[in-house]
LUMRO-591163 format. One record per residue (C-alpha): residue number from 1; x, y, z. Coordinates in Angstrom, 3 decimals. Each point is the difference from the previous one (the first is absolute). Layout:
N
NUM  X  Y  Z
...
//
This chain:
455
1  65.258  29.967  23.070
2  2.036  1.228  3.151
3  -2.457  -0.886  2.544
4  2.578  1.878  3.104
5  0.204  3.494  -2.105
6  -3.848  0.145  -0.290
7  -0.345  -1.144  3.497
8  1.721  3.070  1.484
9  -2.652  2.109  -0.526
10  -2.553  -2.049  2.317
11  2.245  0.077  2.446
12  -1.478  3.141  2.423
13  -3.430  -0.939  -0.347
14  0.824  -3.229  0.998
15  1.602  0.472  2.977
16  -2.655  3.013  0.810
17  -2.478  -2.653  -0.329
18  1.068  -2.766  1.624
19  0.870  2.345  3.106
20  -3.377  0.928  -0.115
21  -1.127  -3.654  0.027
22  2.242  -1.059  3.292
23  -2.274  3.130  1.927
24  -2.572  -2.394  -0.573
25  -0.298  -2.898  2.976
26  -0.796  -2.997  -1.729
27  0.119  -2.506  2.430
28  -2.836  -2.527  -0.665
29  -2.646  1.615  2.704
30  -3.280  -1.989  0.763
31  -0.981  2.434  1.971
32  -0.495  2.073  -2.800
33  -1.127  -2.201  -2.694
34  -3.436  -0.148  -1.550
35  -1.452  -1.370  -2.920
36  1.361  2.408  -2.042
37  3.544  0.224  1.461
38  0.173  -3.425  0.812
39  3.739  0.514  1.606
40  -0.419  3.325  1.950
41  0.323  3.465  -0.888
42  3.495  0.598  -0.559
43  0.085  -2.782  -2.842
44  -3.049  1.621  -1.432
45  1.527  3.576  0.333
46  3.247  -1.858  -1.873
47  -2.284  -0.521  -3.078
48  -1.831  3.139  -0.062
49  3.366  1.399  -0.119
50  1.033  -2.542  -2.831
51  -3.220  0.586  -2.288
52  -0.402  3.390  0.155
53  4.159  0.093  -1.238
54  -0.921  -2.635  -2.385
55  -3.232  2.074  -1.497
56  2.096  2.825  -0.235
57  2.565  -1.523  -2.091
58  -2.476  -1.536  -2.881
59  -0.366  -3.600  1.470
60  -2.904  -1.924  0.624
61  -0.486  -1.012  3.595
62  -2.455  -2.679  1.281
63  -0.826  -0.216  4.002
64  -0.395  -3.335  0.015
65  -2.548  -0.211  3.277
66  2.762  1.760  2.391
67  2.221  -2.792  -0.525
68  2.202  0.780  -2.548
69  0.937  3.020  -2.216
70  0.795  -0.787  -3.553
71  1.389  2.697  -2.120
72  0.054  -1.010  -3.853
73  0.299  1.153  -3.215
74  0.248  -1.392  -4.142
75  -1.847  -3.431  -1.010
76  1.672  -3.448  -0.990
77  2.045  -2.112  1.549
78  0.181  0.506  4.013
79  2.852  0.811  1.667
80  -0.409  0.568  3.406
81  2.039  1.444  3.059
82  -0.936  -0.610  3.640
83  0.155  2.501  3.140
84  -1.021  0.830  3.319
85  -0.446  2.393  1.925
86  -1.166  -1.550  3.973
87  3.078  0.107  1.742
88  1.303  -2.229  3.124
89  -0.348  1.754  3.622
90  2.820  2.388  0.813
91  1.243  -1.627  2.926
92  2.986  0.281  1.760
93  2.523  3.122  0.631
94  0.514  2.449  -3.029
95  1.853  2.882  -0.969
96  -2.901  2.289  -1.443
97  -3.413  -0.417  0.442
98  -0.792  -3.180  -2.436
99  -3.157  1.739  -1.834
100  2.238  3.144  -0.438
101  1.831  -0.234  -3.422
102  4.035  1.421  1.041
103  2.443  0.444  -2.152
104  3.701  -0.413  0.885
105  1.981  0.754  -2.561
106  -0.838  -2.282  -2.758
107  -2.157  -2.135  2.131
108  -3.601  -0.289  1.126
109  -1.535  -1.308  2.943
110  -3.356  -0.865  0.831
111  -2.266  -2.775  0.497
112  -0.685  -1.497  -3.550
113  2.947  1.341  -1.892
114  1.357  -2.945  -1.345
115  -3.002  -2.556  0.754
116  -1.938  1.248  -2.122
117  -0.529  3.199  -0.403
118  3.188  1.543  -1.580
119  -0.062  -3.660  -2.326
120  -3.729  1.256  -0.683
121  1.258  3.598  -0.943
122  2.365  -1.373  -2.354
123  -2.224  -1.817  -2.053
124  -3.016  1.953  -0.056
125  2.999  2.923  -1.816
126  1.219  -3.042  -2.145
127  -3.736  -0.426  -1.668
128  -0.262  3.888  -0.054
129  3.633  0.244  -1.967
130  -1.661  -2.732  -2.581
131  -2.785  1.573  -0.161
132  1.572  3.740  -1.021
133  2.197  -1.410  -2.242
134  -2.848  -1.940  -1.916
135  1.523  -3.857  0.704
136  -3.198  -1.506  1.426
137  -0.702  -1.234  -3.641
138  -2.161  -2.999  -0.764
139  -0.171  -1.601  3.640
140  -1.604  1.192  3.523
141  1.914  0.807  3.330
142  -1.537  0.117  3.162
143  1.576  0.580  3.546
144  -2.112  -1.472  2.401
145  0.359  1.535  3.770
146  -1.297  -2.222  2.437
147  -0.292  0.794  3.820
148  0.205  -2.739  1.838
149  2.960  -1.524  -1.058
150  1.798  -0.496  3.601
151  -3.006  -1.871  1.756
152  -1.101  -2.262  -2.526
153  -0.267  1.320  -3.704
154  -3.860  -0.110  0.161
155  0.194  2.925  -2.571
156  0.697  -2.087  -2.421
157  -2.119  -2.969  0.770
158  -2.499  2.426  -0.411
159  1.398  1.578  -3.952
160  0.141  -3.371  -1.143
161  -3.029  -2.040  1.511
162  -2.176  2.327  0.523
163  0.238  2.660  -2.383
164  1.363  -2.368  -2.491
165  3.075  1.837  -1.188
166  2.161  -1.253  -2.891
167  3.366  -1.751  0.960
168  3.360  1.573  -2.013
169  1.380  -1.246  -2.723
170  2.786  0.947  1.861
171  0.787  1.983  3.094
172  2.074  1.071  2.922
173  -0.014  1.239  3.654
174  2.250  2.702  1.159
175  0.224  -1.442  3.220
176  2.959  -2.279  0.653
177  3.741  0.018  -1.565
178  1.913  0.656  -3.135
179  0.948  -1.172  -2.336
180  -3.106  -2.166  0.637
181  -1.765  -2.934  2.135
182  -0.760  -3.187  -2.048
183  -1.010  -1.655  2.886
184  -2.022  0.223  3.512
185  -0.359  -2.676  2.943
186  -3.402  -0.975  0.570
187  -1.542  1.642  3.392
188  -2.074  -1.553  2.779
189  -1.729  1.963  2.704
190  -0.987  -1.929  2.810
191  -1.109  0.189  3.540
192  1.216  -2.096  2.773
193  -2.236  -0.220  3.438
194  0.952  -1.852  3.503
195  -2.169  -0.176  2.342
196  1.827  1.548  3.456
197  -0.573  1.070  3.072
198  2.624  2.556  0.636
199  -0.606  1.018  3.628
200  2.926  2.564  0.061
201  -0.724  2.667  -2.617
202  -3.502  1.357  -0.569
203  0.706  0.471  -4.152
204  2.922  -0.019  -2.811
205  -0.582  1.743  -3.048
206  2.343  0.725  -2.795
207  0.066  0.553  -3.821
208  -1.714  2.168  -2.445
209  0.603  -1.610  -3.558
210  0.635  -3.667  -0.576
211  2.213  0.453  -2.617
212  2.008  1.870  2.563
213  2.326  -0.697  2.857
214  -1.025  0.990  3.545
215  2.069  3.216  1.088
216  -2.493  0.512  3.218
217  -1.674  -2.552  2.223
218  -1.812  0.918  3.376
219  -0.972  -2.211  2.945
220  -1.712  0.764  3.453
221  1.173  -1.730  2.128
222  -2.283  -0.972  3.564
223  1.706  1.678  2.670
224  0.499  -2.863  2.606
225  1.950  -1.774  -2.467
226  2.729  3.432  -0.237
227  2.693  -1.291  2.086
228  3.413  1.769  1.023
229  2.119  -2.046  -2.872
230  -2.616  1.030  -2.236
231  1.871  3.192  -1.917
232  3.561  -1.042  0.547
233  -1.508  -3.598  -2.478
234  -1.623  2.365  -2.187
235  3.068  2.341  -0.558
236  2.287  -3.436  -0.459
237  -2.000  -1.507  -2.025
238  -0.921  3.225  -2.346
239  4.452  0.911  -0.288
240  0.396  -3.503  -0.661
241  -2.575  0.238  -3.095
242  0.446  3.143  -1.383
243  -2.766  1.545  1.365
244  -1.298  3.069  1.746
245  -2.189  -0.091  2.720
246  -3.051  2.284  2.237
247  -1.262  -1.138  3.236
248  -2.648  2.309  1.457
249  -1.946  -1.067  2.879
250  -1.246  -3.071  -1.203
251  0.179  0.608  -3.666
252  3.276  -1.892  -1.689
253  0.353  1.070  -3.374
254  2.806  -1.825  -2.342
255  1.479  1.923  -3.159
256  1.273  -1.830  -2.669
257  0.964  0.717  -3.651
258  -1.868  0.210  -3.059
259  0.473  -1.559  -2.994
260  -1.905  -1.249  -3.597
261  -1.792  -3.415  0.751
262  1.273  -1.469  -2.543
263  3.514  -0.250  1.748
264  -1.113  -0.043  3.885
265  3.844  -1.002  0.457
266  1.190  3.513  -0.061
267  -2.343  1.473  3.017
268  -0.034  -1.063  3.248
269  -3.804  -0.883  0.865
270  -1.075  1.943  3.267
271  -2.934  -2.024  0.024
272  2.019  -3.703  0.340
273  2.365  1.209  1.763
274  -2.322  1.494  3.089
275  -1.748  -3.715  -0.264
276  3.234  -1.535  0.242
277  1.003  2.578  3.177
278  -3.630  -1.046  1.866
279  0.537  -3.613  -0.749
280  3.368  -0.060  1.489
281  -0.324  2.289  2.759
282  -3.555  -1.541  1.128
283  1.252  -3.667  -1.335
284  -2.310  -0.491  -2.586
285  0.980  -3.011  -1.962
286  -2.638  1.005  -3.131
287  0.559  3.390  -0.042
288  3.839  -0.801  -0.391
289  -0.870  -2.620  -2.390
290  -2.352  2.640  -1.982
291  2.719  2.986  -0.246
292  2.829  -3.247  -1.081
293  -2.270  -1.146  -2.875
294  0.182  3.717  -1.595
295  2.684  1.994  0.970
296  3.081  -1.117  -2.148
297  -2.438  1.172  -3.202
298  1.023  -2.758  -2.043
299  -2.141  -3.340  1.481
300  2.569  -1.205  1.994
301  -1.681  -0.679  3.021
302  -2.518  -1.817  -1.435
303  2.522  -2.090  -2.341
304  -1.871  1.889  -3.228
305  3.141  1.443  -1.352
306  -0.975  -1.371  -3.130
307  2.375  1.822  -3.055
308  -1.605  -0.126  -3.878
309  2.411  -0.186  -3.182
310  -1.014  4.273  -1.394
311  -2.048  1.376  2.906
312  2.138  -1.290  2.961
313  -0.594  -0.254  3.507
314  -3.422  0.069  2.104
315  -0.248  3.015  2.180
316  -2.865  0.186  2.805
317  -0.583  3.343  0.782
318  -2.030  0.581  3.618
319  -2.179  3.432  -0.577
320  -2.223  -0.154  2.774
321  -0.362  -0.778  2.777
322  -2.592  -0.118  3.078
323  -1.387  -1.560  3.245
324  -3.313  0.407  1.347
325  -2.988  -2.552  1.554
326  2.920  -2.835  0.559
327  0.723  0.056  -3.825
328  3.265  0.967  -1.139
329  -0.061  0.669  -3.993
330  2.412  0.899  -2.832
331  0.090  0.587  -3.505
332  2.269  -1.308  -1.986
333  1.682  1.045  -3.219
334  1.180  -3.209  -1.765
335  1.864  0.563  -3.552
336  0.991  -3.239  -1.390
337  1.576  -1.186  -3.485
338  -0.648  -1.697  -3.092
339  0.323  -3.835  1.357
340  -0.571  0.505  4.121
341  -2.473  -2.480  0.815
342  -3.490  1.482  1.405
343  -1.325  -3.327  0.790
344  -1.103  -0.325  3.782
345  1.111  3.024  0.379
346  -2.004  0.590  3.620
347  2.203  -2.140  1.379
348  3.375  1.164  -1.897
349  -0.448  3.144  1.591
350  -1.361  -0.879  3.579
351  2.465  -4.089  0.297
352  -0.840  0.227  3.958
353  -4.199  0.199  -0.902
354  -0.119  2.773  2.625
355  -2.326  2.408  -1.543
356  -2.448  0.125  -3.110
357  1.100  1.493  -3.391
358  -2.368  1.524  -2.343
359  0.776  0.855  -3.409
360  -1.217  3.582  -0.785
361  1.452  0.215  -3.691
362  2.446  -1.326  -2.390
363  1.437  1.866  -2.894
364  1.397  -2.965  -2.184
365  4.032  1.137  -1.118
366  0.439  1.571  -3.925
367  2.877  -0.892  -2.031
368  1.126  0.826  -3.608
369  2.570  -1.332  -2.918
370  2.563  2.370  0.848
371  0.780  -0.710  -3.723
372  -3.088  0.925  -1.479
373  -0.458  2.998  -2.016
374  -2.342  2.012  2.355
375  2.926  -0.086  2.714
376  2.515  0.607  -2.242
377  -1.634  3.428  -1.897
378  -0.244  1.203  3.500
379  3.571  -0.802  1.028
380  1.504  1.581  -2.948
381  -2.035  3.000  0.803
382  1.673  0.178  3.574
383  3.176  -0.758  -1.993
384  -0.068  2.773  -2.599
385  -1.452  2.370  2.300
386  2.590  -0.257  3.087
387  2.688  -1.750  -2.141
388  0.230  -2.315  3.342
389  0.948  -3.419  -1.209
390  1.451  -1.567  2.777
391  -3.532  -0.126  2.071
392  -2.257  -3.166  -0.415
393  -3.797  -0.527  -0.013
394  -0.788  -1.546  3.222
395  -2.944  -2.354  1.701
396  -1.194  1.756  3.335
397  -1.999  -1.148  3.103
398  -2.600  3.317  0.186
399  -2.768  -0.052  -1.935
400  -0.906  2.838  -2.459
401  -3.196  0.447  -2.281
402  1.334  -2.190  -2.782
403  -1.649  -2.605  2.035
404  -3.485  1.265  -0.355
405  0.165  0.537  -3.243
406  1.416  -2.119  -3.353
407  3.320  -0.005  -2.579
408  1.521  2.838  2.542
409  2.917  0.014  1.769
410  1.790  2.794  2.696
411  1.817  2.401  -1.816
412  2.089  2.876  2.149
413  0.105  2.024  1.921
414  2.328  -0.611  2.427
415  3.322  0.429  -1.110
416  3.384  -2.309  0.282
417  2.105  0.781  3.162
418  -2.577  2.821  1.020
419  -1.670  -0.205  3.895
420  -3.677  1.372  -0.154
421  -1.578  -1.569  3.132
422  -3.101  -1.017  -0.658
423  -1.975  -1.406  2.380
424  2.447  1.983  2.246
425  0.082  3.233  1.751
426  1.616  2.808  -2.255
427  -1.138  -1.122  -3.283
428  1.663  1.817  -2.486
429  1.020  0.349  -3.908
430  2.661  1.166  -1.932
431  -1.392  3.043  -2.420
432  2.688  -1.597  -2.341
433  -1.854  -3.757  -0.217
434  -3.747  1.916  -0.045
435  0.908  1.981  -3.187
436  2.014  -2.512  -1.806
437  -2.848  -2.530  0.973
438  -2.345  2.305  -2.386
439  2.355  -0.952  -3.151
440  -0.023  -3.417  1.013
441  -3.462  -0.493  0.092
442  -0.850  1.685  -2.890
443  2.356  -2.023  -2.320
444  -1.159  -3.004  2.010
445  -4.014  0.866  -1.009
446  1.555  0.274  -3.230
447  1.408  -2.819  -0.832
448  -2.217  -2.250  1.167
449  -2.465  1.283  -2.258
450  2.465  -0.328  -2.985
451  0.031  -4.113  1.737
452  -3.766  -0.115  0.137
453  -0.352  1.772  -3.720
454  2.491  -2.710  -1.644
455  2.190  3.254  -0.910
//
């Protein structure tokens, strides 16, 4: 079966489709939600969008309670892919507006296009192609769209425990690298609160996603305390750090860069970095010591730069941050590996005891035989399909669906070499890596089912 000639001819509709899918905002909106739409509107208006596609084209759909869409079709053995389609804020400076699909040339940007919409695309065509060509035989697929993937995966807390889904036989989520991810760090959220009276600024607030570095930070800043030396220290300290800067009236506003939580290393953290500015400039010993425990990423400053055997280093990612009625609080990102000790792990994180750390979650790491035959069908499908052989599977330090679920691992879509920013402004995705995704995940579905069937 040549899985890229019969993918050529989903090609239009998928793109059509999938630009139609960026129009939608899909930022996880509590404004909006309701019992029914339990993530907001636009994630709600993603799935209408999805099941009406999905009705049209012969598959069974189930709502699942607002939380999820699954799309399925055949009975057997389950093989199971995993999507989304809530996106992260579009933040920052871009090119075209982020929740208008552009094309340039043989690339398109929007919001969502390569996390995980566009991934989403490509496999909702893959179980269309099997399903035309009659090769859902004798097992079940079902792509399961969740929509609230970026704040907490409650979706599918909610498929399996409450609606009491079956787990896959086997499975994969389009929604990490090729040729595949055998392994993920664990991740901790926690919050960390000191008590402080800060009698020169009135608030600080920064952040919008913990999983996300802090590109914008804002503080107001008591007027008595706005001395002449004032800008000239903000301006030194801001082209010593990389930073931009805005100082109206008494408004100081700090601009960072944004980058993927998962590797806090490559932004520079607007939020820290202001904390560090005030502590300095006012002579705050803990606000310096607060911005020095976080800002090198890696743990550092609080002597946590603890380094596993296959998931490597600890990163601590600061995603928000605030101060208001003497508290200062942030939220904190930790990804750790397979053999980092968690034990007293308040006062790991926090050695000077000058705040209080609360755990909010932990997501415990995943890791799979490299060796075994469920990685290796999918590897040889990357293989045959790209005829790349010089690429590895890799461990990772985000956090995908394979997580939530069982006997699934992150398979695709992003590319070898390629840049997509996600989790950055101008999001984008080659049209080349969408369509040849299609083939990829088709054969993948395939195979596995031949694994599951003993074939």
């Amino acid at each position: 079966m040549d899985f890229k000639e019969n993918a050529k001819k989903y090609y239009q509709d998928c793109l059509d489709n999938l630009m139609s899918l960026i129009k939608i905002n899909s930022v996880y909106d509590e404004s909006s939600s309701s019992e029914a739409s339990p993530f907001g509107k636009g994630v709600q208006n993603c799935f209408t969008f999805l099941k009406d596609l999905a009705i049209k084209d012969g598959f069974k759909v189930d709502e699942c309670d607002g939380y999820c869409l699954e799309i399925s079709y055949g009975n057997g053995p389950l093989i199971s892919v995993f999507a989304h389609t809530d996106v992260v804020p579009a933040t920052g400076k871009w090119k075209y507006d982020p929740f208008t699909p552009t094309l340039e040339g043989k690339v398109l940007f929007g919001r969502g296009t390569s996390d995980d919409k566009g991934p989403l695309m490509a496999s909702y065509y893959a179980f269309k192609m099997l399903k035309d060509l009659s090769l859902i035989k004798n097992y079940r697929v079902t792509l399961v769209i969740g929509g609230n993937e970026e704040s907490g995966s409650r979706c599918l807390e909610h498929y399996y425990n409450v609606l009491n889904k079956p787990y896959p036989i086997y499975g994969f989520t389009p929604d990490g690298d090729f040729p595949l991810i055998y392994g993920e760090k664990g991740i901790m959220n926690y919050q960390f609160d000191i008590d402080l009276n800060l009698p020169f600024v009135e608030y600080i607030e920064g952040g919008i996603a913990f999983n996300s570095v802090i590109d914008k930070a804002n503080c107001l800043i008591v007027p008595s305390y706005l001395d002449a030396s004032f800008e000239g220290e903000v301006k030194q300290y801001c082209l010593d750090n990389h930073l931009k800067y805005e100082l109206k009236d008494n408004l100081l506003t700090f601009f960072g860069k944004s980058f993927h939580g998962s590797k806090p290393q490559e932004g520079i953290n607007a939020g820290l970095h202001l904390i560090s500015f005030l502590g300095h400039h006012f002579k705050n010993e803990t606000l310096i010591n607060v911005a020095n425990y976080y800002l090198d990423g890696l743990g550092k400053g609080i002597n946590f730069d603890y380094s596993s055997p296959l998931l490597k280093e600890n990163t601590f990612n600061v995603g928000l941050v605030s101060y208001k009625d003497d508290v200062l609080s942030l939220t904190v990102n930790f990804r750790y590996g397979e053999t980092c000790p968690l034990d007293n792990l308040e006062s790991r994180v926090d050695p000077l005891n000058i705040g209080k750390v609360t755990i909010l979650s932990n997501s415990h790491y995943l890791l799979f035989d490299p060796n075994s035959p469920f990685i290796k069908t999918l590897e040889n499908v990357y293989v045959s399909t790209t005829g790349d052989r010089e690429t590895k599977s890799m461990t990772i330090g985000g956090g995908t669906y394979a997580k939530e679920t069982k006997n699934t691992v992150a398979f695709g879509s992003h590319f070898p070499t390629k840049i997509d920013n996600i989790h950055e402004p101008n999001e984008k995705i080659d049209l080349e890596d969408l369509f040849s995704s299609i083939a990829i995940y088709a054969k993948g579905i395939y195979e596995l089912a031949k694994l599951a069937l003993g074939e």
